[in-house]
Each structure stands twice: as C-alpha cells, then as structure tokens.
C-alpha positions as CSV (number, residue, x, y, z in Angstrom):
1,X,-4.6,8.5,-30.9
2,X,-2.4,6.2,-32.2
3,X,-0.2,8.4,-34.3
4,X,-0.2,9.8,-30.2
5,X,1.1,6.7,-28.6
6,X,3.4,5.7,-31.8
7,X,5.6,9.0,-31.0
8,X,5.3,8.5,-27.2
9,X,6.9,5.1,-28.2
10,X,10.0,6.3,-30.2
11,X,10.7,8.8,-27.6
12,X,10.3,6.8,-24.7
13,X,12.9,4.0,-26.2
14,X,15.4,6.9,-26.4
15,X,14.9,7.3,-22.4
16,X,15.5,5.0,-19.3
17,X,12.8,3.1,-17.6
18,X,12.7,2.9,-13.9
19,X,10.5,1.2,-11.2
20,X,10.3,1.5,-7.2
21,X,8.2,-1.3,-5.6
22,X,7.5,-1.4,-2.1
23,X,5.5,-3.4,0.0
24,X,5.4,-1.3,3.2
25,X,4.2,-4.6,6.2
26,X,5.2,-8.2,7.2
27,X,4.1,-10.9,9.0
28,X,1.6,-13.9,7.3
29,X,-1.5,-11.9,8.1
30,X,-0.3,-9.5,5.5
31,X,0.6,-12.0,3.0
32,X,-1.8,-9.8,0.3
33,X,1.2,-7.4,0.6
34,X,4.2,-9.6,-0.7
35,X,2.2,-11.2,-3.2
36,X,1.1,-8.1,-4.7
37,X,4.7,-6.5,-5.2
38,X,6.3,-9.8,-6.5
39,X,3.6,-9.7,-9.4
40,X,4.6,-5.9,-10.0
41,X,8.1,-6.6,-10.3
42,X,7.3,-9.5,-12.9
43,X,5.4,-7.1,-14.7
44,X,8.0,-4.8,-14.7
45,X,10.7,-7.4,-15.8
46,X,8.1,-9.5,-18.2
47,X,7.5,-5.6,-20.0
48,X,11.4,-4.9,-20.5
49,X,12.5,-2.6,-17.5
50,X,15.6,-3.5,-17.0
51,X,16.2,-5.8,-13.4
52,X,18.8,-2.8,-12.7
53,X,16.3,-0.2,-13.0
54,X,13.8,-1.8,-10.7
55,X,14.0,-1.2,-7.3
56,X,12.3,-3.5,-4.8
57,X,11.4,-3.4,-0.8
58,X,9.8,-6.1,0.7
59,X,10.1,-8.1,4.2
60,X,10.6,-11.2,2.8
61,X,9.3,-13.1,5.5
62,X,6.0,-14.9,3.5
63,X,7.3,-17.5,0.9
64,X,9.4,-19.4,3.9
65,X,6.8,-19.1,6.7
66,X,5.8,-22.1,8.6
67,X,2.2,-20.6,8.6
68,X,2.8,-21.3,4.6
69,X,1.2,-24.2,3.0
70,X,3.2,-24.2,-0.3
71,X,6.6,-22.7,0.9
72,X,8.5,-21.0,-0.6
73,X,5.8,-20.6,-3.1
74,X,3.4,-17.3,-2.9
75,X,0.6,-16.5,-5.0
76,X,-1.3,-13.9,-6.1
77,X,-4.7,-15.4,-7.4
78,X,-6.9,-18.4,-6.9
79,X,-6.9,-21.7,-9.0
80,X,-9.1,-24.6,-9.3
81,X,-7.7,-27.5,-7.6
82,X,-5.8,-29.3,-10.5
83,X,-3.9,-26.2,-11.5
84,X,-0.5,-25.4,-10.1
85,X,-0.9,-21.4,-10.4
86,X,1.9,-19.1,-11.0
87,X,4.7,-18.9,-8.0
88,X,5.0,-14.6,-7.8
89,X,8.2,-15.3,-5.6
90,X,10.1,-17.4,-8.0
91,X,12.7,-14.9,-10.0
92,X,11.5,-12.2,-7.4
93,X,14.8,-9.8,-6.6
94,X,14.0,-8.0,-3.4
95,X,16.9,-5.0,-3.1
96,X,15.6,-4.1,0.8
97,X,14.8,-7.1,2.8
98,X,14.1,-7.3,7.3
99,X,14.5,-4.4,8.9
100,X,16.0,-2.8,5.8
101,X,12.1,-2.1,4.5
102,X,12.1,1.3,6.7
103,X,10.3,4.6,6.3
104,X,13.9,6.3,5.7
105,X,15.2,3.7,3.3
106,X,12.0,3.9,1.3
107,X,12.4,7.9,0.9
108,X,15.9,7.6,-0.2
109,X,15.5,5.2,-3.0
110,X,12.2,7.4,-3.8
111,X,14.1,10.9,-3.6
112,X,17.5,9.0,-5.3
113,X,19.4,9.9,-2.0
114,X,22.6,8.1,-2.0
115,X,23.3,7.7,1.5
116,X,21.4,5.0,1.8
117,X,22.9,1.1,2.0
118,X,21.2,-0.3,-1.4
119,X,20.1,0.9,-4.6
120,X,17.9,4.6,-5.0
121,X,16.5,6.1,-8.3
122,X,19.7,7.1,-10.1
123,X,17.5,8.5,-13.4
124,X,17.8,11.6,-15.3
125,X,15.6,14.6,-16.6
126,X,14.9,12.3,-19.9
127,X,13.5,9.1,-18.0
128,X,10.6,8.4,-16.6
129,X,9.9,6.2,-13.3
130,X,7.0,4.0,-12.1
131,X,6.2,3.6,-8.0
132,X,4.0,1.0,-6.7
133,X,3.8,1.2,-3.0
134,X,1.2,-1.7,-1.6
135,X,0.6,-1.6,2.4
136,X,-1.6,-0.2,5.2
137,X,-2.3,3.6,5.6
138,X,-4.3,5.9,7.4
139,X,-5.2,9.9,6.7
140,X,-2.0,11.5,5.6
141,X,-0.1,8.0,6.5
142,X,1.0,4.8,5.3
143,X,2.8,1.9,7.0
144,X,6.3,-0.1,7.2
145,X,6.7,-3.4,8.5
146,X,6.2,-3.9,12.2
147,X,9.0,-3.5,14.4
148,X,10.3,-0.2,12.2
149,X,11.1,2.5,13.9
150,X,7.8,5.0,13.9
151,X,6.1,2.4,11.7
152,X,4.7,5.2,10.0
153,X,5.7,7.2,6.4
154,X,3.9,10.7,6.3
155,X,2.0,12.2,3.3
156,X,4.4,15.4,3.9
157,X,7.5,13.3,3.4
158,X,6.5,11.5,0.5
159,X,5.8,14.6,-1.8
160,X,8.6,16.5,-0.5
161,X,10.6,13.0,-1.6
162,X,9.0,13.7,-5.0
163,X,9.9,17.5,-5.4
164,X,13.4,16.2,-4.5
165,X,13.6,14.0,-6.9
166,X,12.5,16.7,-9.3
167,X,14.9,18.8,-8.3
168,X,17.6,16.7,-8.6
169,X,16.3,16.0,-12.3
170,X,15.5,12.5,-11.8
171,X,12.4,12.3,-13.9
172,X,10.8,13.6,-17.6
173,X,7.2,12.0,-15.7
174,X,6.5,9.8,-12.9
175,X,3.2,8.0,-12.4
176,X,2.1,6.6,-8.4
177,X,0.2,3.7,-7.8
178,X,-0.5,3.6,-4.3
179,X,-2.8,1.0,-2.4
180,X,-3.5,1.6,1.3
181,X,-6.7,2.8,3.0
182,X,-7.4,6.4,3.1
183,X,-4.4,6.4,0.0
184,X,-6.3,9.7,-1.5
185,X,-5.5,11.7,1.7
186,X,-1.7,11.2,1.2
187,X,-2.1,13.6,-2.5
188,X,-5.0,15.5,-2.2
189,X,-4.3,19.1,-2.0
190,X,-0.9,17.7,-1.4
191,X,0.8,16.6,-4.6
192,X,2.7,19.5,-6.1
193,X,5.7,17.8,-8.2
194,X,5.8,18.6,-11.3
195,X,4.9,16.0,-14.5
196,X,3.5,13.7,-11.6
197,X,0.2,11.4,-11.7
198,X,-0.8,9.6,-8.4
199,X,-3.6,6.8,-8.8
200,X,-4.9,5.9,-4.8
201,X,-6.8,2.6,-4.4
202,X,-9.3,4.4,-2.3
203,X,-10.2,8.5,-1.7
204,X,-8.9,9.8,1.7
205,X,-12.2,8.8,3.0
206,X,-12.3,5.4,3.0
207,X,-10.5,1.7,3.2
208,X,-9.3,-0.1,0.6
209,X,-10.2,-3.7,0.3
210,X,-8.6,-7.5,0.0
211,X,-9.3,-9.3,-2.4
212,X,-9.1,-13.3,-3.1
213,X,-10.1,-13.7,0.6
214,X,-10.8,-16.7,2.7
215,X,-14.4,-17.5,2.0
216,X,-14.7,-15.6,-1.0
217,X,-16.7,-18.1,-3.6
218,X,-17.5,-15.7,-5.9
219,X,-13.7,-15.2,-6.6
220,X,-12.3,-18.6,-6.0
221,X,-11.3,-17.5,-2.6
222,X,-7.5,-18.1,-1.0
223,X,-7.7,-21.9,-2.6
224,X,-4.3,-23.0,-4.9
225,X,-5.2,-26.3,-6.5
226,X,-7.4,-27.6,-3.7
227,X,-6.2,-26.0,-0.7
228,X,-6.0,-23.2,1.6
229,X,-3.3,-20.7,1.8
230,X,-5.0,-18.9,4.8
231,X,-4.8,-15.3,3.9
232,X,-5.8,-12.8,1.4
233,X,-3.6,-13.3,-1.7
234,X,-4.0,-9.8,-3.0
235,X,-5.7,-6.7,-2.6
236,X,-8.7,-4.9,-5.0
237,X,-7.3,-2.0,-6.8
238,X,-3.9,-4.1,-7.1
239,X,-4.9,-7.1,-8.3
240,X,-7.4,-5.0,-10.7
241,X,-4.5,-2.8,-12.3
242,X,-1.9,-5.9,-12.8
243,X,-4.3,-8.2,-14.0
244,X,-4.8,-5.6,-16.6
245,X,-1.5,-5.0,-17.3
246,X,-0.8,-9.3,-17.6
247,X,-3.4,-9.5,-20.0
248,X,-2.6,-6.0,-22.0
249,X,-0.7,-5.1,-24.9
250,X,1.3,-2.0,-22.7
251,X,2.6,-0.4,-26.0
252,X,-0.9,0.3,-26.9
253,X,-2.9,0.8,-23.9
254,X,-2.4,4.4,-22.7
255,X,-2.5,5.1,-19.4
256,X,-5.7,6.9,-19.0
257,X,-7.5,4.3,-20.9
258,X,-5.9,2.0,-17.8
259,X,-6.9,4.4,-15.2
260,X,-10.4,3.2,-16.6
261,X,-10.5,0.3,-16.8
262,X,-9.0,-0.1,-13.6
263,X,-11.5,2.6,-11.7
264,X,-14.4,1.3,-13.8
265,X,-13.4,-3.0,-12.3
266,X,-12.8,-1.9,-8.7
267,X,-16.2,-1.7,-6.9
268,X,-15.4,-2.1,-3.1
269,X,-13.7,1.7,-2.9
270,X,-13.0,4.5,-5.0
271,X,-10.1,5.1,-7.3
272,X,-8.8,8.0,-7.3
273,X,-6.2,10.4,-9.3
274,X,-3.9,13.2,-8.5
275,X,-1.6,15.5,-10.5
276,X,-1.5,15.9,-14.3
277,X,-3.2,14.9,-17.3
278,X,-0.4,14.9,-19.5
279,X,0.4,11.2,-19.3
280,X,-2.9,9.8,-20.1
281,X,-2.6,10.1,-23.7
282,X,1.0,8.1,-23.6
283,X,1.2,4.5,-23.5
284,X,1.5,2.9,-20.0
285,X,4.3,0.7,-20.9
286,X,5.9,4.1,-20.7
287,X,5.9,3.4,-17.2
288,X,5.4,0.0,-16.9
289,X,7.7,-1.2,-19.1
290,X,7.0,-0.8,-23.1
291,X,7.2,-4.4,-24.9
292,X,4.0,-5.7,-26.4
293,X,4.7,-9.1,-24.3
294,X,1.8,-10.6,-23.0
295,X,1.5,-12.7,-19.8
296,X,0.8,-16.3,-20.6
297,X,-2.4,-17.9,-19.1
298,X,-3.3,-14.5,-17.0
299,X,-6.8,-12.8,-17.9
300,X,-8.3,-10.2,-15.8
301,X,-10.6,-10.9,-12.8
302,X,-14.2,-11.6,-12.6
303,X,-16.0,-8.0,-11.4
304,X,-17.9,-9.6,-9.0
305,X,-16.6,-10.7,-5.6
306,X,-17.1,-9.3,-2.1
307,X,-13.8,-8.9,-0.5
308,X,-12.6,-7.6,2.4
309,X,-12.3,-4.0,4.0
310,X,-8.8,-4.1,4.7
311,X,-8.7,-2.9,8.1
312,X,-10.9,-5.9,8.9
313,X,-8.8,-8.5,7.0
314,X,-6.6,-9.9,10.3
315,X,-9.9,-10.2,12.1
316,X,-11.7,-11.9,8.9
317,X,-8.6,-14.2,8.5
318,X,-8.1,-14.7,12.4
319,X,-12.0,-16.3,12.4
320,X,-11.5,-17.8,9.5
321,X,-8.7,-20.5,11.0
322,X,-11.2,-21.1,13.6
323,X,-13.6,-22.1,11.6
324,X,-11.2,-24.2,9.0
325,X,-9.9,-26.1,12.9
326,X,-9.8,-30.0,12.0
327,X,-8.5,-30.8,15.6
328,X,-8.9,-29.7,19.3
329,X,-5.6,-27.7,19.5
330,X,-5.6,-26.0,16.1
331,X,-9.1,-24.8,17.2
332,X,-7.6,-23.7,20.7
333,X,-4.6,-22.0,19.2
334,X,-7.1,-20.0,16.6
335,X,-9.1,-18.9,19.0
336,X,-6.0,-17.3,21.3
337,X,-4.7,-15.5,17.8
338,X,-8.2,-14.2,17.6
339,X,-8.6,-13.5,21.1
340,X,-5.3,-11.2,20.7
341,X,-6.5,-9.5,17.7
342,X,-9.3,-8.3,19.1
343,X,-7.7,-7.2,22.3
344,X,-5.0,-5.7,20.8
345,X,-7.9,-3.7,18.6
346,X,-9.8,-2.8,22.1
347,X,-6.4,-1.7,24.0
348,X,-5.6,0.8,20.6
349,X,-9.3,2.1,21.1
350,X,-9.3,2.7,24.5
351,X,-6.1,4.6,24.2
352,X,-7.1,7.2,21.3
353,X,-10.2,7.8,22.6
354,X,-8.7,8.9,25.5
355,X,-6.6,10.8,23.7
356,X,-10.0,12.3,22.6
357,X,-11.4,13.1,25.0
358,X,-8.5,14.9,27.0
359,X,-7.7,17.5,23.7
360,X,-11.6,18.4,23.6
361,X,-11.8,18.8,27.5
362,X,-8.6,21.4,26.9
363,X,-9.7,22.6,23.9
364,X,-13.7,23.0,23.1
365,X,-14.5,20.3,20.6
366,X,-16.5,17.2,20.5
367,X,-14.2,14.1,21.0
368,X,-16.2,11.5,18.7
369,X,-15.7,13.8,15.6
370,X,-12.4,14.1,16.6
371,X,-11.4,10.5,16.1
372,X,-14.1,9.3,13.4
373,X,-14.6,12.1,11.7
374,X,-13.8,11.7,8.2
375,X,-10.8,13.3,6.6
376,X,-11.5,15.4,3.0
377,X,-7.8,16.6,3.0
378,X,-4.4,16.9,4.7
379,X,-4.1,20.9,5.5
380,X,-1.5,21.5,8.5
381,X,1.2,18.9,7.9
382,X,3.7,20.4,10.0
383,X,1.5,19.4,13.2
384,X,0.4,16.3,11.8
385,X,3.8,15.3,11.6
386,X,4.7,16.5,15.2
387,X,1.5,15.4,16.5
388,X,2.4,11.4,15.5
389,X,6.2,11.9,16.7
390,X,4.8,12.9,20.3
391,X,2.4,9.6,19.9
392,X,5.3,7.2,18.8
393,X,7.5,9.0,21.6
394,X,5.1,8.4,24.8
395,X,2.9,5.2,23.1
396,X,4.9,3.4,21.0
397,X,4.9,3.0,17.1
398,X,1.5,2.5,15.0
399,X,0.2,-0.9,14.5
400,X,-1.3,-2.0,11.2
401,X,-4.5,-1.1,12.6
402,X,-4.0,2.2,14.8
403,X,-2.6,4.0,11.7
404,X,-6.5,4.7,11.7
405,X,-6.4,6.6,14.2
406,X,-3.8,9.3,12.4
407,X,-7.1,10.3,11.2
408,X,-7.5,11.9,15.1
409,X,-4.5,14.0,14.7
410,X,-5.6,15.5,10.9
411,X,-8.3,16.3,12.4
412,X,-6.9,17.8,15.4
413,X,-4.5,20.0,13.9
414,X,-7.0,21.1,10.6
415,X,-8.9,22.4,13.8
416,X,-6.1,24.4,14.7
417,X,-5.5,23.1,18.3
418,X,-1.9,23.6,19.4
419,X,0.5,21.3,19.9
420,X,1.0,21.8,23.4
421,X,-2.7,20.7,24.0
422,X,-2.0,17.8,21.6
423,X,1.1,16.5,23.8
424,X,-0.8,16.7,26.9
425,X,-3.9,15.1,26.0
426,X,-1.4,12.2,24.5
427,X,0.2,12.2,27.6
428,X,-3.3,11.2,29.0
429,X,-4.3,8.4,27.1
430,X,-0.8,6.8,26.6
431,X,0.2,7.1,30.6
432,X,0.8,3.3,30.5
433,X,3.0,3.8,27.8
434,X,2.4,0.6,26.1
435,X,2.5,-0.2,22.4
436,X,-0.8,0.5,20.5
C-alpha cells in the first residue's frame, strides 16, 4: 500500500490541485453552514492547494451579525471556557459573496463555464479537483441562500455540470463531499462522470444532522470559552471528515481509509458513496491538498453526542433562545421568532399537502405516500425538474425547510403522472400564491 500511495504522490505533484467550496444558505440560523466551509478552505490552504486554485461561495453574512456574540469571529467547535478556540473566518477568502452564492454561479465555477463574473475551475485533463458543498437539500435537491432565485440546485444539473466538466477535460479524478439531507438521492443511479467519487452525509432517505448544538453536553455544545454562540457550529458528517483531515497526515491517509473512518464516527445518519473505486487506494491529500502539515491543537471529535436532525435545527435553536431568555423582552422576542418558525412550517404543510391531495384526486394514488414516502432514487429527472419550476412559478421559491417536500414531486413523476396533472394540482394548493 505504501509503495501505492508513494507513486500516487510523485504523480500527483506533477498535476494541479483544485478545490470548489460552497456553502449553499444564509442567515444566523444556518450559521453551521459558514463555519463548516471556512474550516474546508483552511484545510485546503493549511495542505498546500494553492489560494488560486480554491474556489469559495459563501453568503458572508455570519462573522458580522448582530445575532453574533464574538463578531467577526466564527467557530467551528466547542471550547472550555478559558480557551479562545480557533476563528474559521480569519484568513477566509470567499470568491462569491450576497446574492452572488446562486444556483447558476455555483454550476459555472463547478462545470469551469467562463461566463460567469468570478473565478470557475480552469483545470486540465492531468489535475484533479476536490468539491465540498455544505447546505440544505431534499430528494434530488439541494439549497442556495434565501432570497436566490428558485432557491433550489437540482440533482440533474449537478451531474450534467460534472460530465461537462469532463468533457471539457477539466479533471484526471474528482472526489464530492456533499452534506445536506437526503444528499444520496442527488448520485444515486444518477452519477455517471467518469473518474468521479461522491461521499453524501446521509442516503437519499434520510436527514443529515447538526452537530455542536445548543444543549448538547456530551459534545461541549455551542459554548466558546464560557459562552453561547446560539446556533449549531457545524454539522455531523462535516465536522467528522475535517476533523480528520486537521488531525491527519493527508500524504499518508488514502482516501478510502478516510471514507472509513469518517462513515465508521458519524452515527446520526448514513454515509454514503457513489462512483468509482479507483481513488480509494490514492492518498487524500490528492484531493485535499498533499503536504504532511498537521493542524496544531485540533484532534478528532468525541463519537458520542446527540445532535440535531437538521431539518429540526431552526426549531431546536428557535426554543433554545427561549429558554437561555435572562429578561422579559428577550423572552418575548424568542417566543415571536419561534412562533414564526412554526408557522411558517404549518403554512409550507398545508400547501403541499394540498398539492397532494389534488394530483391523487386527478390521478389514482394515495396522497400521504405521495408526500412522505420515502425516496430510494431519482428516476425521471426531466419532470422533476419541470415539476419544481411550475412550484417556484405559482408558489414562490423553496425555503430551507420545504425543499422536503421535493420529495412529493420524485415521487410524483417516478409514478409516472403527467405534468399537466402536476401543474394543476400545484395550481390548487399554491392559489394564494404566497411564498412557502
């Protein structure tokens, strides 16, 4: 094995590393998001990918947030009080910032389209490239910061963004880290690139989870030296697979033995992997950039800790300020944030079930299974996609939480009922064309 990785080594130095990091939300709720890419793109920088080769997409709107105790400071893991912890967003270059962090920009720089108005993938046939995409998702979709147009990226345009890529020659190999709920559905059956390996935070089945959460003892919680940041600081597979990587010697450590590790420490959802094989025997600084540096101070995790299902972690935040109150307004002012949450959830419930209930009254199928049936795979994209343009046309865009119900319109269209029964039963539910 090591004669393996030594002459993975020399030929990777003779090649170009490249990196695309993108975390796909905004506001503080989804601090978890930020905090995760900034760490990526230190690892990336700390491992010897050149700042030139990375390129990064994030909001940008955590690190100076009034709701931010230690601005313009954001963190990544706990610490006891006494200890400073390590600032992620000091030194972190962000190419795509605001409204920049889009579903189109993201597949240019992914697919190394030029057109865009910042930096895309510019390697060749001999380099290989590393994407880390952190966010919300849904079956066969993941998010962008709210307020995007669509607020949605499809699992059809992100593998035809890979193909392109191929096509183009931009890559020798590419490995995918992707955290989002449902993050299996956007591969499965779906990923046909060539020399590509996807890792997913979770099967197309399930959510994936936050991690150093408020409340969270077993982990240290969201506490920085003694006080509360009040949100999630990361998220489970993430923090899991960088936390390796800190306290790894990435020259060495291939990237199967990484795909272990990291499937073997995450125990709140699934890990998954898609594509080839091929790369497992090559060292994951191949990808992740190949010095032997070690990250000072940083050690992996504990296993245990219990987290949060990430499409609860607004609501588990929300209660948590409540709680945390020290005076009569704060308390007051929680309690509305919560309050809005919850009816924002209810309104977004009320409208897909509708939506429901209207196709199987057209079309003879039960409406429950409809919207919570579980997703195995992705198999008609083509409506898929139409199906969630007629939704954003006549609804609005997707939320962070009513990407879920994408999961309605999988099943929909692997059911085979048209389109035109699909546009009239979301004609239905969304008559009050308000945002869900």
């Amino acid at each position: 094995m090591k004669a393996v990785v030594l002459g993975s080594m020399l030929a990777a130095a003779e090649a170009a590393h490249w990196a695309v990091i993108m975390a796909g939300s905004n506001t503080f709720d989804n601090y978890r998001h930020q905090a995760d890419s900034c760490h990526a793109y230190h690892i990336a920088i700390k491992h010897g990918i050149p700042e030139s080769n990375i390129i990064h997409l994030a909001y940008d709107d955590i690190a100076h947030n009034s709701e931010n105790p230690f601005r313009p400071k954001i963190f990544n893991k706990p610490t006891k009080k006494g200890t400073p912890g390590k600032d992620v967003y000091e030194g972190c270059k962000i190419d795509y910032k605001g409204k920049e962090v889009n579903a189109a920009n993201f597949i240019k720089v992914l697919s190394g389209d030029a057109s865009s108005n910042g930096p895309v993938l510019k390697s060749t046939a001999a380099d290989r490239v590393f994407v880390y995409y952190v966010d919300h998702g849904g079956p066969g979709i993941l998010g962008v910061p709210y307020g995007a147009k669509g607020g949605y990226i499809t699992a059809k345009s992100v593998n035809k963004a890979l193909e392109t890529l191929h096509s183009k020659g931009g890559y020798k190999e590419l490995l995918f880290y992707l955290e989002a709920c449902e993050s299996g559905s956007i591969f499965n059956k779906l990923l046909t690139a060539p020399n590509v390996k996807a890792v997913t935070a979770a099967s197309p089945k399930e959510s994936s989870w936050g991690w150093y959460c408020p409340g969270d003892t077993k982990t240290g919680g969201d506490m920085v030296d003694g006080k509360d940041v009040g949100a999630c600081l990361g998220d489970e597979f993430s923090v899991r697979w960088m936390e390796n990587a800190d306290a790894s010697d990435l020259s060495t450590e291939t990237v199967g033995e990484q795909f272990a590790a990291v499937k073997k420490a995450v125990n709140k959802s699934h890990v998954q992997e898609y594509g080839v094989k091929t790369l497992d025997s090559e060292p994951a600084g191949n990808f992740e950039g190949n010095t032997s540096k070690l990250m000072k101070g940083l050690v992996p995790a504990t296993i245990e800790g219990d987290g949060v299902d990430s499409r609860q972690v607004e609501v588990h935040q929300a209660y948590y300020r409540v709680l945390r109150a020290k005076t009569a307004a704060e308390r007051k002012s929680a309690e509305q944030k919560l309050s809005a949450i919850l009816a924002r959830r209810h309104e977004a419930d009320e409208k897909f079930g509708k939506i429901a209930v209207a196709a199987c009254e057209i079309h003879n199928c039960v409406a429950e299974d409809m919207l919570e049936g579980p997703v195995d795979a992705l198999t008609n994209v083509d409506c898929h996609e139409a199906a969630l343009e007629m939704v954003v046309d006549q609804c609005g865009s997707f939320t962070d939480y009513s990407l879920r119900y994408s999961r309605l319109f999988v099943n929909l269209c692997n059911a085979d009922i048209d389109l035109q029964t699909v546009k009239t039963a979301v004609g239905k539910g969304c008559a009050s064309s308000v945002v869900v």
